[in-house]
N, C-alpha and C positions, 0 to 999 in steps of 0.2 A: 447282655440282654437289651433288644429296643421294643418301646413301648408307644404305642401310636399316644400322637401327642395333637399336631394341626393336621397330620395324613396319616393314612396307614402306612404300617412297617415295610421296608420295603422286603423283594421278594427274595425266594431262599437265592437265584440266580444271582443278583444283585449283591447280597449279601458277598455271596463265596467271589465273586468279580474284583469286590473292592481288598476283599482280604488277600488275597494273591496278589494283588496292584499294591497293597501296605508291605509286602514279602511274608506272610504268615501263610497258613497250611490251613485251609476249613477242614474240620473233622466231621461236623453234625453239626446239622440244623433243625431246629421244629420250633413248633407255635405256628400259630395264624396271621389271617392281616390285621390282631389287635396289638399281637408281643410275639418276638421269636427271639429263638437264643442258642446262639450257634458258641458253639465247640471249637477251638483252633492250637495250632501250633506254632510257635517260629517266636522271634521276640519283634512282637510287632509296638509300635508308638500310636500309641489310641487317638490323637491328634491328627494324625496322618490315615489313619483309617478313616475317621468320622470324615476326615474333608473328600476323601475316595469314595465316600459311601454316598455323599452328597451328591458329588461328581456324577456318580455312575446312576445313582436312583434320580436324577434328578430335582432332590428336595433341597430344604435349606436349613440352616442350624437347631430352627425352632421345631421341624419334622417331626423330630422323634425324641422321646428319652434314652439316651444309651446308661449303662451299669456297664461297669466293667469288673471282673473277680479273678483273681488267676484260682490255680484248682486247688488249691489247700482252702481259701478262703471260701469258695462253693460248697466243698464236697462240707467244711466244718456246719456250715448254713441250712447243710439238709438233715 
């Protein structure tokens, strides 16, 4: 999940851009430009996303909040 922190989130585009650029698979995306929280597959390095995400949204480290959960840790959350 990112949460608009100095800018808004960036867009679902952007989003799924960077996650194929990290080698993972978007499944689903939703939220707005306050929080979105996209859905993926593959074994991606959240390190290497976040700096893709940078990259491609063109924001900077302090942009956004990310969370990160794999799905046993979500789905126990809900």
């Amino acid at each position: 999940m990112l949460k608009k922190n100095q800018s808004s989130v960036p867009s679902e585009a952007d989003l799924k851009k960077a996650m194929f650029e990290s080698d993972g698979t978007p499944v689903d995306v939703t939220g707005d430009n306050a929080s979105r929280k996209m859905t993926y597959t593959g074994l991606v390095n959240h390190t290497v996303f976040e700096n893709k995400l940078i990259e491609v949204a063109k924001g900077k480290r302090t942009s956004w909040n990310f969370t990160f959960a794999d799905a046993t840790v979500s789905a126990a959350a809900h």
